[in-house]
Steps between C-alpha positions, in 0.01 A plus 500: 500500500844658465382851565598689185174636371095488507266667278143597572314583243178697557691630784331870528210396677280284619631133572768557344619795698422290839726201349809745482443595840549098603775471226695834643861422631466168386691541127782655415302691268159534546322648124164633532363495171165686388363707233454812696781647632349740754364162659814336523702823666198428741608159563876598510457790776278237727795234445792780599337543818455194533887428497473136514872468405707773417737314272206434258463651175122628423452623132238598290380372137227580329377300227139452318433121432284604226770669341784245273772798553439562843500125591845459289690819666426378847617113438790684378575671799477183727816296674485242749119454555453199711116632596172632280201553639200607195209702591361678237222752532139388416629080476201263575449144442192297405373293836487213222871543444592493882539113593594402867861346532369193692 
């Protein structure tokens, strides 16, 4: 990876708030990415004490993946993503859909 930026969506709590924890200092720009915003200041306060690497950029977007205009305004905001990482709220999937790799 070349560093420039990572996004984690679903990153207000949860998994996804752990993940950006591992990810800190490691981009650039690190996006946490979330419907609620109150969660995600969460995650950003833990991460600035955290101070993994001062040089890196931590910002905030808020989008609703149910929502067409919210999805389209934050692809629009996005440069140099080299990392995504999905976790939506409330995802499952069907043991019959799971299939080992080997």
């Amino acid at each position: 990876m070349k560093n420039h930026a990572g996004i984690v969506l679903g990153a207000g709590k949860g998994l996804g708030r752990t993940i950006c924890h591992r990810l800190n200092g490691k981009f650039k720009c690190l996006i946490l990415a979330g419907r609620s915003r109150e969660n995600l200041e969460v995650t950003l306060s833990e991460l600035q004490k955290q101070a993994a690497n001062p040089n890196a950029e931590l910002v905030i977007r808020q989008v609703d993946l149910t929502d067409h205009d919210s999805i389209a305004t934050f692809v629009e905001s996005l440069k140099d993503v080299e990392f995504l990482l999905m976790l939506p709220n409330d995802a499952w999937i069907e043991s019959i859909e799971v299939r080992p790799c080997n």
